[in-house]
Backbone as JSON Lines, residues from 0, in Angstrom:
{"i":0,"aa":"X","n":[82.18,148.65,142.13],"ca":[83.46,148.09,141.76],"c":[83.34,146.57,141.68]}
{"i":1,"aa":"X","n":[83.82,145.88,140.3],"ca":[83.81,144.38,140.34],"c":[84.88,143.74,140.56]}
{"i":2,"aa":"X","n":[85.07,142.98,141.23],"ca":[85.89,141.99,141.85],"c":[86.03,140.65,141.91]}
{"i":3,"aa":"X","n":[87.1,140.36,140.76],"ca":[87.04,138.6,140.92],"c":[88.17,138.1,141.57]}
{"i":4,"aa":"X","n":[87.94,137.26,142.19],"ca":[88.49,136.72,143.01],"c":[88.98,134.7,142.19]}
{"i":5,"aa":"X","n":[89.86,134.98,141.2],"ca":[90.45,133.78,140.69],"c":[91.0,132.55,141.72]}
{"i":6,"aa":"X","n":[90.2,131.74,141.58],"ca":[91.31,130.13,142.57],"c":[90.9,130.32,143.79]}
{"i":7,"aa":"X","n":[89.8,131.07,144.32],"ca":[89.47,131.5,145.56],"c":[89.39,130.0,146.77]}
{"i":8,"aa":"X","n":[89.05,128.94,145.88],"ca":[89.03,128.29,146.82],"c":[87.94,128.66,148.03]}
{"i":9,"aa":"X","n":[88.37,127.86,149.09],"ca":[87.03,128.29,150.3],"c":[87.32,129.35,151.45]}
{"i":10,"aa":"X","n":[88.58,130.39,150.55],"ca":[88.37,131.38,151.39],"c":[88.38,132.94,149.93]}
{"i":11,"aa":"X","n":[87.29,132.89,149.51],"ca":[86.92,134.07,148.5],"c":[87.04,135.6,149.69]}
{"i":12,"aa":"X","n":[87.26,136.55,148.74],"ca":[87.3,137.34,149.32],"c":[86.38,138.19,149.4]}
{"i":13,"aa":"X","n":[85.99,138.94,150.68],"ca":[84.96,139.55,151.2],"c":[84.31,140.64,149.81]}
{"i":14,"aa":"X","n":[82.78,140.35,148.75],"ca":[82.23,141.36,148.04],"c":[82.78,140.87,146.64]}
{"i":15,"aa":"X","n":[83.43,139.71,146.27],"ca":[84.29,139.56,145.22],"c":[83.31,138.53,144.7]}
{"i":16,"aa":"X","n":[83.45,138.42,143.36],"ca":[82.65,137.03,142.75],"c":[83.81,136.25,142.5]}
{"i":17,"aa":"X","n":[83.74,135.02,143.21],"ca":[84.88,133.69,143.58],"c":[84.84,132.69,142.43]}
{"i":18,"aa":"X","n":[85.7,132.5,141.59],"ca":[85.84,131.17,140.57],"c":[86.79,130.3,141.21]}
{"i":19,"aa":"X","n":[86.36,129.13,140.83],"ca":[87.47,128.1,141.46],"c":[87.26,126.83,140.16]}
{"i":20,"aa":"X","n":[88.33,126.22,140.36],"ca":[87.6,124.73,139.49],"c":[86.74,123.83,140.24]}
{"i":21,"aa":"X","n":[87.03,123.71,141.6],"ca":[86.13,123.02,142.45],"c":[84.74,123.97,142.99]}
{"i":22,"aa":"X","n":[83.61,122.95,142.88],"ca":[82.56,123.35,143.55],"c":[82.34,123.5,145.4]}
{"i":23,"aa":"X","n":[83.39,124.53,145.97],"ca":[83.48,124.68,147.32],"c":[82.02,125.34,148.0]}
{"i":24,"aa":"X","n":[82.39,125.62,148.87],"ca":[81.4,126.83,149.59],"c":[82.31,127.83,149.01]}
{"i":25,"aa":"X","n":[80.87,128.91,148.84],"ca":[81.74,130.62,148.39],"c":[82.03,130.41,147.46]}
{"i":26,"aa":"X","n":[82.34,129.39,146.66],"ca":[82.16,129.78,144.79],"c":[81.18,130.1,143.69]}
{"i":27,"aa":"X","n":[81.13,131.3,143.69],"ca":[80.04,131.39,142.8],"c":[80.33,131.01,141.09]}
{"i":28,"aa":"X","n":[81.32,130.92,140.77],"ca":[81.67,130.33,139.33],"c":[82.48,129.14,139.12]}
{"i":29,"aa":"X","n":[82.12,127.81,138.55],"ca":[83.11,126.99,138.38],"c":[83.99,127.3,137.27]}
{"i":30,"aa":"X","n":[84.96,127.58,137.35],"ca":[85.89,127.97,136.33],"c":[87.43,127.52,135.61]}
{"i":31,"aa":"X","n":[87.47,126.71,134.84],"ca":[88.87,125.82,134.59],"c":[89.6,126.95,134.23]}
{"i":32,"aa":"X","n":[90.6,127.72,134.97],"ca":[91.68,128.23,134.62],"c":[92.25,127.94,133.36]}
{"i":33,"aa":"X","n":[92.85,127.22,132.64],"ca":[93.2,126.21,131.86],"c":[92.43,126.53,130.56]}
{"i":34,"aa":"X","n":[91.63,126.62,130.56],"ca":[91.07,126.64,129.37],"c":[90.24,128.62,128.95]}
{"i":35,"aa":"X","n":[90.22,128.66,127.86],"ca":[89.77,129.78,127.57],"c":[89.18,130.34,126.48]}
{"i":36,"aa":"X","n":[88.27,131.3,126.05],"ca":[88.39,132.54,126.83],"c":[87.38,131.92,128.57]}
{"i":37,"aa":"X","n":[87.88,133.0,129.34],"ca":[87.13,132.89,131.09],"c":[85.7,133.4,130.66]}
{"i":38,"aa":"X","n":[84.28,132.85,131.3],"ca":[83.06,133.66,131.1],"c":[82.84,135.18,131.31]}
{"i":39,"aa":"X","n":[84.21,135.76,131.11],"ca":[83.75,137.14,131.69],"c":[83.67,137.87,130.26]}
{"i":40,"aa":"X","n":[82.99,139.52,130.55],"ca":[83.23,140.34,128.74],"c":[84.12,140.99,129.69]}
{"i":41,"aa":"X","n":[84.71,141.52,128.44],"ca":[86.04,142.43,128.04],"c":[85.93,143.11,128.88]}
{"i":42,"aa":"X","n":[86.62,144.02,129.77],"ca":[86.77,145.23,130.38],"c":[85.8,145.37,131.49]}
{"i":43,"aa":"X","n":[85.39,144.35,132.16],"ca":[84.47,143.63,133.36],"c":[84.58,144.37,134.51]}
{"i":44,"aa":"X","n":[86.07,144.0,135.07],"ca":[86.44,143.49,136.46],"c":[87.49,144.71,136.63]}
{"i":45,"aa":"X","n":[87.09,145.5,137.79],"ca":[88.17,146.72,138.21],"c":[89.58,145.87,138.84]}
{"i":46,"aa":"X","n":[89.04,145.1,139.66],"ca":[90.09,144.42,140.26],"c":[90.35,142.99,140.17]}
{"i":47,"aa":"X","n":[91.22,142.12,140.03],"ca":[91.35,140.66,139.93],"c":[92.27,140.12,140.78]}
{"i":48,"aa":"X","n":[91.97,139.34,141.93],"ca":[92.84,138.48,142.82],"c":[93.22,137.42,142.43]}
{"i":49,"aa":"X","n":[94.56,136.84,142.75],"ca":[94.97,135.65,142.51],"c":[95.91,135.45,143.05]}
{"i":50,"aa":"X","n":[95.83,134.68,144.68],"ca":[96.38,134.76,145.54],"c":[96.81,132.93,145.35]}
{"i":51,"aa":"X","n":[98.14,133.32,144.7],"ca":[98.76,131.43,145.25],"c":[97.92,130.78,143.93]}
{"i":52,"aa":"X","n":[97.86,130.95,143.09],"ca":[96.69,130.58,141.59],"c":[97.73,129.98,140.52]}
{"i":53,"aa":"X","n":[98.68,130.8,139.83],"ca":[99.51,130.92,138.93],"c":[100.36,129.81,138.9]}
{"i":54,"aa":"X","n":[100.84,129.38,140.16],"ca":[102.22,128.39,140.37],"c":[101.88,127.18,140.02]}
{"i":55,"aa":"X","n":[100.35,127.05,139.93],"ca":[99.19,126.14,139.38],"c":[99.3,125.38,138.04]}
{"i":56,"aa":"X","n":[99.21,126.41,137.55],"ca":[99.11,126.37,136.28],"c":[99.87,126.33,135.1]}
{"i":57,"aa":"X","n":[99.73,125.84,133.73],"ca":[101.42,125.26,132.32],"c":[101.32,126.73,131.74]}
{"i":58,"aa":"X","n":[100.26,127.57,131.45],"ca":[100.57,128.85,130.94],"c":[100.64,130.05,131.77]}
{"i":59,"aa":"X","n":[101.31,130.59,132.72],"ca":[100.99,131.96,132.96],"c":[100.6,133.37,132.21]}
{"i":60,"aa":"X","n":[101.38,133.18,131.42],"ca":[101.67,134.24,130.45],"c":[100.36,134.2,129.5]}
{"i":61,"aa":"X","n":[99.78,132.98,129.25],"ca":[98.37,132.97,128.62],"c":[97.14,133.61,129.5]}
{"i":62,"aa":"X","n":[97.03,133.05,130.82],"ca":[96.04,132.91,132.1],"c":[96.18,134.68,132.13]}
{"i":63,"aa":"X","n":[97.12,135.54,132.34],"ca":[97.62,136.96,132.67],"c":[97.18,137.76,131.21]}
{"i":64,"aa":"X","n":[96.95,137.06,130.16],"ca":[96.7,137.66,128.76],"c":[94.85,137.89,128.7]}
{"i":65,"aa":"X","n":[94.59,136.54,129.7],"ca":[93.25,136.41,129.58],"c":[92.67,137.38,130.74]}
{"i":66,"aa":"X","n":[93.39,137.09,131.49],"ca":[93.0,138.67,132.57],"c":[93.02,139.75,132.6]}
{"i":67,"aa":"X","n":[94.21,140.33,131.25],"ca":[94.06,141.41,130.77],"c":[92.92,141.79,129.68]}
{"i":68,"aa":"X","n":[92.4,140.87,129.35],"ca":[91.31,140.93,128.52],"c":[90.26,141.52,129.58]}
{"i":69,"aa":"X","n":[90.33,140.36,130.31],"ca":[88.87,141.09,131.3],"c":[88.94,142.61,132.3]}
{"i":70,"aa":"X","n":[90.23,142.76,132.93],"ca":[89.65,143.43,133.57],"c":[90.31,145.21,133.01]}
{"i":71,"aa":"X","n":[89.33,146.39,133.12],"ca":[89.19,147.8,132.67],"c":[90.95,148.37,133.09]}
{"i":72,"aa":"X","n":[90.9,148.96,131.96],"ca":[92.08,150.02,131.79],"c":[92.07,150.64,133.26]}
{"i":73,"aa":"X","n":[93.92,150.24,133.89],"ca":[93.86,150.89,135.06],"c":[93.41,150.02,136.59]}
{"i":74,"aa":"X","n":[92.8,149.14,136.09],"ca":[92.12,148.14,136.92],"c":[93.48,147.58,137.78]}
{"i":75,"aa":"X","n":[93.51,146.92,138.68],"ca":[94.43,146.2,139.94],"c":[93.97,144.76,139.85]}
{"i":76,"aa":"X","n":[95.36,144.28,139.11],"ca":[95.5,143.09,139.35],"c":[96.4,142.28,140.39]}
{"i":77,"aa":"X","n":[95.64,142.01,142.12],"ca":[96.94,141.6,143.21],"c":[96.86,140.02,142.7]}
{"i":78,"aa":"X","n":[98.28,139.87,142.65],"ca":[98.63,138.47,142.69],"c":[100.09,138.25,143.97]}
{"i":79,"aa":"X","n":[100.0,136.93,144.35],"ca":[100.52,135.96,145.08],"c":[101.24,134.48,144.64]}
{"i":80,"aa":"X","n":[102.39,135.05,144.72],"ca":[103.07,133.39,143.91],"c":[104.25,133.21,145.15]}
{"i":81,"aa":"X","n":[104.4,131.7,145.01],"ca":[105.8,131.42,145.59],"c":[106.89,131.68,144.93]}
{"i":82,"aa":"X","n":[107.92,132.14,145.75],"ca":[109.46,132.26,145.21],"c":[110.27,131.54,144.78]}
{"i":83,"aa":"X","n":[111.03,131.53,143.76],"ca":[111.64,130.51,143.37],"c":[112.93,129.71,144.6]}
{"i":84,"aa":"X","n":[112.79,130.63,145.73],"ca":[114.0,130.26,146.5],"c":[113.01,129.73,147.9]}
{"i":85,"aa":"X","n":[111.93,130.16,148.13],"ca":[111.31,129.28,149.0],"c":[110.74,128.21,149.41]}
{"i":86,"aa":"X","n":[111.07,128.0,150.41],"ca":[110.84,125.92,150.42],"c":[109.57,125.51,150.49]}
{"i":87,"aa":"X","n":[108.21,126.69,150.06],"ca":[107.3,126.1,150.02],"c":[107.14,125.92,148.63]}
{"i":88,"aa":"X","n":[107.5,126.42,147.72],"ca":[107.63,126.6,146.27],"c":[107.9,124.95,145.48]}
{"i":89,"aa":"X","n":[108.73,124.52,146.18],"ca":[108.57,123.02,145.59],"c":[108.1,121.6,146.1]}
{"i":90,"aa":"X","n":[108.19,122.08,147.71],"ca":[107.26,120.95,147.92],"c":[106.08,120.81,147.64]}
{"i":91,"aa":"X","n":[105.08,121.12,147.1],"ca":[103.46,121.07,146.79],"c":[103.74,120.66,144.87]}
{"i":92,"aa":"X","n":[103.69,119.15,145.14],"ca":[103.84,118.49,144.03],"c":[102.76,119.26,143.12]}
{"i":93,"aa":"X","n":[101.94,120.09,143.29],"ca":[100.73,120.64,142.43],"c":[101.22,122.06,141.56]}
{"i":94,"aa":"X","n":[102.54,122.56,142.28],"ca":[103.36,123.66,141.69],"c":[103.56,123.26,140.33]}
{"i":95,"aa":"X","n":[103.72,123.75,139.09],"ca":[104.23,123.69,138.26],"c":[105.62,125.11,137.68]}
{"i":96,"aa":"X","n":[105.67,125.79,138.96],"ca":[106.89,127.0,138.48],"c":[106.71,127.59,139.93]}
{"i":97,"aa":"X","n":[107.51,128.8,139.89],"ca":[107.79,129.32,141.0],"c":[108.15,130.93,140.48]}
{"i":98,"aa":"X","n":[108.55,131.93,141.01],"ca":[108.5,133.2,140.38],"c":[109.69,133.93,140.91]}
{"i":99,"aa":"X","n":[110.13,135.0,140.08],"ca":[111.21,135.99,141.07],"c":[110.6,137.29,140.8]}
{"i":100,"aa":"X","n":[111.29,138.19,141.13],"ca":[110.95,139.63,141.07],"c":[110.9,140.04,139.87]}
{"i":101,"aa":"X","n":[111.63,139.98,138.92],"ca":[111.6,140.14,137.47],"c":[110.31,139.71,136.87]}
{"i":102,"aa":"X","n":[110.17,138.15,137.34],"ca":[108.41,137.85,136.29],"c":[107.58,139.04,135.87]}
{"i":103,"aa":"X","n":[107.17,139.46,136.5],"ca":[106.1,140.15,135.78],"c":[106.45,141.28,135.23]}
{"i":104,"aa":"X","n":[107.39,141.58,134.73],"ca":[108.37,142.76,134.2],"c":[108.24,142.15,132.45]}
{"i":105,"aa":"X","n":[107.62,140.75,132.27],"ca":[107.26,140.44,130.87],"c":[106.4,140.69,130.24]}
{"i":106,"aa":"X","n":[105.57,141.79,130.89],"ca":[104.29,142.19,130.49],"c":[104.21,143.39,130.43]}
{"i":107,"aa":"X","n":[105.21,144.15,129.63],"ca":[105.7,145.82,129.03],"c":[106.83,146.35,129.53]}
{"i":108,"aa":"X","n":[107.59,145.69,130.98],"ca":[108.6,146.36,131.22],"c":[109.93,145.63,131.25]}
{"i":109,"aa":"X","n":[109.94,145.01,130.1],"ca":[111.4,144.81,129.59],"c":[111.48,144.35,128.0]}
{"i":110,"aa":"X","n":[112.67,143.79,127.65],"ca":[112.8,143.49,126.46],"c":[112.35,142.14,125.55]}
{"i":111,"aa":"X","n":[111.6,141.76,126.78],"ca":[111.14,140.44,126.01],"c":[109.47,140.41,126.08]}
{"i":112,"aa":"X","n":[108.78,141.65,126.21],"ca":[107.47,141.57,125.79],"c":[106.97,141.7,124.8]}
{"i":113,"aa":"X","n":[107.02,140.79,124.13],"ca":[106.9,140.58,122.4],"c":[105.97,139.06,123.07]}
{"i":114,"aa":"X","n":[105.86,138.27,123.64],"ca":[105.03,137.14,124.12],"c":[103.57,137.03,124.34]}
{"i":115,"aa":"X","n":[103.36,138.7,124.87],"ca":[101.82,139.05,124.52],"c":[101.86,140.39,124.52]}
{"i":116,"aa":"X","n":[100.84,140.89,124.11],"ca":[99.95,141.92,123.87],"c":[99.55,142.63,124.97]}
{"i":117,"aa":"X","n":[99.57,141.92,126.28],"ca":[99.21,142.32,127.36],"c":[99.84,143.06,128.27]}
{"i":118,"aa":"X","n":[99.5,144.52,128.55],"ca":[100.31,145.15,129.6],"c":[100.07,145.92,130.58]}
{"i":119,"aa":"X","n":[101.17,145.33,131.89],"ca":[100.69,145.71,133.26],"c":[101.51,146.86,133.47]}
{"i":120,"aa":"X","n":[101.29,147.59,134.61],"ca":[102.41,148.41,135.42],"c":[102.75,147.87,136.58]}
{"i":121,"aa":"X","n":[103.87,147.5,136.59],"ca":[104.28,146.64,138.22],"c":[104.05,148.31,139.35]}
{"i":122,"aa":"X","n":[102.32,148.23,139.95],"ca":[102.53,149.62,140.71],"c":[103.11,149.19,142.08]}
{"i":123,"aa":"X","n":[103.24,147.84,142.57],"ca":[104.16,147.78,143.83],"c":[104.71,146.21,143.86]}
{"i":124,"aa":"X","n":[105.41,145.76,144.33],"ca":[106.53,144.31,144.6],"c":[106.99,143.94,145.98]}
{"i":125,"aa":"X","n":[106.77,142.92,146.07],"ca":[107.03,142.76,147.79],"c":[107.35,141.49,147.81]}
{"i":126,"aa":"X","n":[108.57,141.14,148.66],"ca":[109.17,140.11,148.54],"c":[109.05,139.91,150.22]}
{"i":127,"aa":"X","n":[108.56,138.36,150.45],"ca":[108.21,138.43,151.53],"c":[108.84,136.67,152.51]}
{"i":128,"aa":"X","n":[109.38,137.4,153.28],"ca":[110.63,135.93,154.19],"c":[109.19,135.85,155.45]}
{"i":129,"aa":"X","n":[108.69,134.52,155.35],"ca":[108.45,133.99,156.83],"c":[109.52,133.47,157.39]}
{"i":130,"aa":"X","n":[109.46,133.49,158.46],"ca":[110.24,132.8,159.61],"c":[109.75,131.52,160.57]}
{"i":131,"aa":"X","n":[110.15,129.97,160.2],"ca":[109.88,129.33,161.17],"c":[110.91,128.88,161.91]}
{"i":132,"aa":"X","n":[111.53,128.23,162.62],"ca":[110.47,127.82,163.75],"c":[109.35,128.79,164.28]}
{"i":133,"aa":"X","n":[108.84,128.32,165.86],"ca":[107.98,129.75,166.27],"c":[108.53,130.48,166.94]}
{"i":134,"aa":"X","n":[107.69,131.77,166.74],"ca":[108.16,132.95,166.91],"c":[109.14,133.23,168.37]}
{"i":135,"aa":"X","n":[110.63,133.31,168.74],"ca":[111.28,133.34,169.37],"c":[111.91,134.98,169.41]}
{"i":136,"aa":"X","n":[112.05,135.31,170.65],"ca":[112.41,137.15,169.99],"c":[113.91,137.03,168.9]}
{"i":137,"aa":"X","n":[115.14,136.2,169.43],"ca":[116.26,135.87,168.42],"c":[115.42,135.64,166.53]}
{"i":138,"aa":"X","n":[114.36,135.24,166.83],"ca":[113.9,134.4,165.36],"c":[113.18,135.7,165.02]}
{"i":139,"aa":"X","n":[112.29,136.68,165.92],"ca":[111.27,137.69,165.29],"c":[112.73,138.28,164.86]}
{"i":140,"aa":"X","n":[113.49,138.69,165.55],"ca":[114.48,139.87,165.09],"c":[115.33,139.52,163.59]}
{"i":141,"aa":"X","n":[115.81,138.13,163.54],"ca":[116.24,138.16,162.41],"c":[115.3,138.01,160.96]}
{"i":142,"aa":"X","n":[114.12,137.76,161.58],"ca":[112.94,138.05,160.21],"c":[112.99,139.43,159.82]}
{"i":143,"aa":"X","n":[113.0,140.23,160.89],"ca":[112.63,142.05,160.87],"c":[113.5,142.19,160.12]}
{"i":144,"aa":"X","n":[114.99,141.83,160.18],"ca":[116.14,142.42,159.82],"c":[116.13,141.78,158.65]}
{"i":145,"aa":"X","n":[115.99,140.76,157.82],"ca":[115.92,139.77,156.44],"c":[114.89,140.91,155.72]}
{"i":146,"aa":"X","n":[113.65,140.93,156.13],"ca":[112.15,141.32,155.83],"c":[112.7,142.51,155.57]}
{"i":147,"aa":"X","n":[113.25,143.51,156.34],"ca":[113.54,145.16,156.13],"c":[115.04,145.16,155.28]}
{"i":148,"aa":"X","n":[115.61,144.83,154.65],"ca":[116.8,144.36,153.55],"c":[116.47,143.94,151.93]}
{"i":149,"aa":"X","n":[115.28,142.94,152.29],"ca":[114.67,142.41,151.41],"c":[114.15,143.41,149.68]}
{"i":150,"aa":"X","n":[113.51,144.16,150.32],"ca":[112.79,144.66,149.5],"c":[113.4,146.37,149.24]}
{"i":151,"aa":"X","n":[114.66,146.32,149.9],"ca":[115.08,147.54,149.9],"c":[115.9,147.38,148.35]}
{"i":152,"aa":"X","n":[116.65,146.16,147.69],"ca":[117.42,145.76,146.94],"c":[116.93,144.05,146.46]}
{"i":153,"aa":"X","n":[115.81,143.5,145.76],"ca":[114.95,142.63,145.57],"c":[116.27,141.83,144.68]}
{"i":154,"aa":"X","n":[116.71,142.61,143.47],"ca":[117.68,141.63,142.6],"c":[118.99,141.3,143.41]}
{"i":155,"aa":"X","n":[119.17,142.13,143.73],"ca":[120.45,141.71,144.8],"c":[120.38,140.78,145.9]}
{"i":156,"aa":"X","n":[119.52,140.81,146.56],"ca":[118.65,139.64,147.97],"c":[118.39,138.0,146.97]}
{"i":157,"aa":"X","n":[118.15,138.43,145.85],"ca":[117.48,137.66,145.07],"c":[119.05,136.51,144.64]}
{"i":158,"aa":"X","n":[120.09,137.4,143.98],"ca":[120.83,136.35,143.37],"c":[122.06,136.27,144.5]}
{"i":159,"aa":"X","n":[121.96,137.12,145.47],"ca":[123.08,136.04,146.2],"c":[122.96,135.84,147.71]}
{"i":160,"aa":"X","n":[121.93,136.42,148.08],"ca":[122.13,136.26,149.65],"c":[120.51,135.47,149.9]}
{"i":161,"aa":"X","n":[119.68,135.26,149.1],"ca":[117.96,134.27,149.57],"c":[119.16,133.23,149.95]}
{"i":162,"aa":"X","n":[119.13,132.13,149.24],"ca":[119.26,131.3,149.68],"c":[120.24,130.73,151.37]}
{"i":163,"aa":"X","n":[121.25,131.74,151.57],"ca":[121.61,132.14,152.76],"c":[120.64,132.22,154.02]}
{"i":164,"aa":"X","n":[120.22,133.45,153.76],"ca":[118.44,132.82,154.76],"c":[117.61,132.07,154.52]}
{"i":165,"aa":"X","n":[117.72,131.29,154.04],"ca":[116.37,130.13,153.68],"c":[115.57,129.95,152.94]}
{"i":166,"aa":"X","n":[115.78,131.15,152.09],"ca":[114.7,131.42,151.26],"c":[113.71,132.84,151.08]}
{"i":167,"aa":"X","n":[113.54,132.7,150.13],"ca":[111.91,134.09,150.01],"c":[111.03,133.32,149.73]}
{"i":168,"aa":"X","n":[109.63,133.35,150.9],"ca":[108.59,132.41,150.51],"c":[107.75,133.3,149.37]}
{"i":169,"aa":"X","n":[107.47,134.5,149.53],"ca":[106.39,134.65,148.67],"c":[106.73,136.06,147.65]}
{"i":170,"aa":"X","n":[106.21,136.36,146.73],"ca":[105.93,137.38,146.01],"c":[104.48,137.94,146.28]}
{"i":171,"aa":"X","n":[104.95,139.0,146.58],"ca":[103.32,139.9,145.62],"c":[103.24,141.26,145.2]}
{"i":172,"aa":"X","n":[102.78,140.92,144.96],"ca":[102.9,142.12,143.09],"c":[101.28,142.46,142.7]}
{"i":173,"aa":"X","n":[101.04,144.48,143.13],"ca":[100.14,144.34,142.02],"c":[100.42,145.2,140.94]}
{"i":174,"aa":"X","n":[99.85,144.82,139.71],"ca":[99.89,145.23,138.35],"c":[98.87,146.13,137.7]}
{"i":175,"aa":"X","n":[98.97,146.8,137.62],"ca":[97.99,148.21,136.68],"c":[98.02,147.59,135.28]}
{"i":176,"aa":"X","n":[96.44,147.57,135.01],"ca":[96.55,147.07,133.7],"c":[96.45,148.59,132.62]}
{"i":177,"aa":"X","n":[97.42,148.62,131.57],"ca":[97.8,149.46,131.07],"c":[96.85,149.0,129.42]}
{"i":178,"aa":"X","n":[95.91,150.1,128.7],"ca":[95.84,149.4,127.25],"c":[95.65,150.57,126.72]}
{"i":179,"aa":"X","n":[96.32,151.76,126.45],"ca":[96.17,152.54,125.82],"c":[97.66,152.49,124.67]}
{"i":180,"aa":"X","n":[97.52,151.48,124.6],"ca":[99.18,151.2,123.7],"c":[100.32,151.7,123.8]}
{"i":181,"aa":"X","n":[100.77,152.41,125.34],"ca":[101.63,153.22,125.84],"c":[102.35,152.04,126.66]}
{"i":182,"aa":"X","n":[101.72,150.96,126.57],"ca":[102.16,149.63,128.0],"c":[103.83,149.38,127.94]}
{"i":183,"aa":"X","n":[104.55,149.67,127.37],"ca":[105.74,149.61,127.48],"c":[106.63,151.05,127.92]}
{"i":184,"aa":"X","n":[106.43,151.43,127.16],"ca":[107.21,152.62,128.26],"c":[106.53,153.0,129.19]}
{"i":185,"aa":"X","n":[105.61,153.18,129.47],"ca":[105.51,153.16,130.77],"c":[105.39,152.25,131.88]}
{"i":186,"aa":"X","n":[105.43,151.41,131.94],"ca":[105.79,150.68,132.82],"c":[107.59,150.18,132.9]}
{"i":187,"aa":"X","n":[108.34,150.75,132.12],"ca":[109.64,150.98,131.72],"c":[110.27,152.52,132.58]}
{"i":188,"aa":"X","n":[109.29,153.05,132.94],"ca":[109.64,154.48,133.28],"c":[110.04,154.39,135.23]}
């Protein structure tokens, strides 16, 4: 099974071949996101990480086109983005966007995937509240209770009660890459 590990930075993941733009420890590929096509062939990579990568970057929707290029029908793409309602999402002047639950629903499962060619199956979504200060039992309990709400009703948490708790720091989402030209309804289903 091949495994790339996109933006890995200096913590790649365990068996994965690591691209980064910087020459860290544990990168085995220097790789400008940004520019393209990526050194990989077509239908490469079973799985593709990109943990905290995307929020990076001026094209998503290009970078996610180019990943569907690489990695095999069916393949697992986990990604990691900040939320548009969490306060880590805009302080890191290096962000260029932030994400909600819907994003990746532009890539066969809704009405505006006409932008690319490329299509995922959202096979799971997880919307995810840290809690700081530190961990206090009053503070664990109302994370449990935010955290177990959260993801029971994502659009609803999403447009009127995040910002009430503080925020949703993170998304993650992985995506089934779909190319048997079925990528819209099913991932619609």
């Amino acid at each position: 099974m091949t495994t790339l590990d996109f933006g890995c930075g200096r913590k790649k993941a365990p068996g994965a071949i690591g691209t980064d733009l910087r020459p860290l420890p544990g990168v085995d590929l220097v790789c400008d996101l940004a520019h393209f096509p990526y050194p990989f062939a077509t239908d490469s990579a079973d799985c593709i990480l990109l943990n905290h990568v995307l929020e990076h970057l001026d094209d998503p929707v290009a970078v996610l086109t180019e990943l569907w290029r690489i990695i095999r029908s069916g393949g697992k793409l986990h990604i990691r983005v900040p939320h548009f309602t969490g306060r880590y999402s805009w302080s890191d002047p290096t962000h260029r966007r932030a994400f909600s639950s819907g994003s990746f629903a532009y890539f066969g499962g809704n009405h505006y995937d006409y932008y690319t060619q490329a299509r995922f199956r959202v096979g799971a979504l997880r919307l995810v509240y840290f809690l700081e200060p530190p961990p206090r039992r009053i503070y664990r309990a109302w994370g449990v209770l935010v955290q177990s709400l959260l993801n029971r009703h994502p659009t609803f948490f999403e447009r009127y009660l995040a910002y009430l708790v503080g925020g949703i720091d993170e998304i993650q989402v992985t995506l089934e890459a779909v190319k048997n030209g079925t990528g819209s309804q099913l991932s619609r289903q």
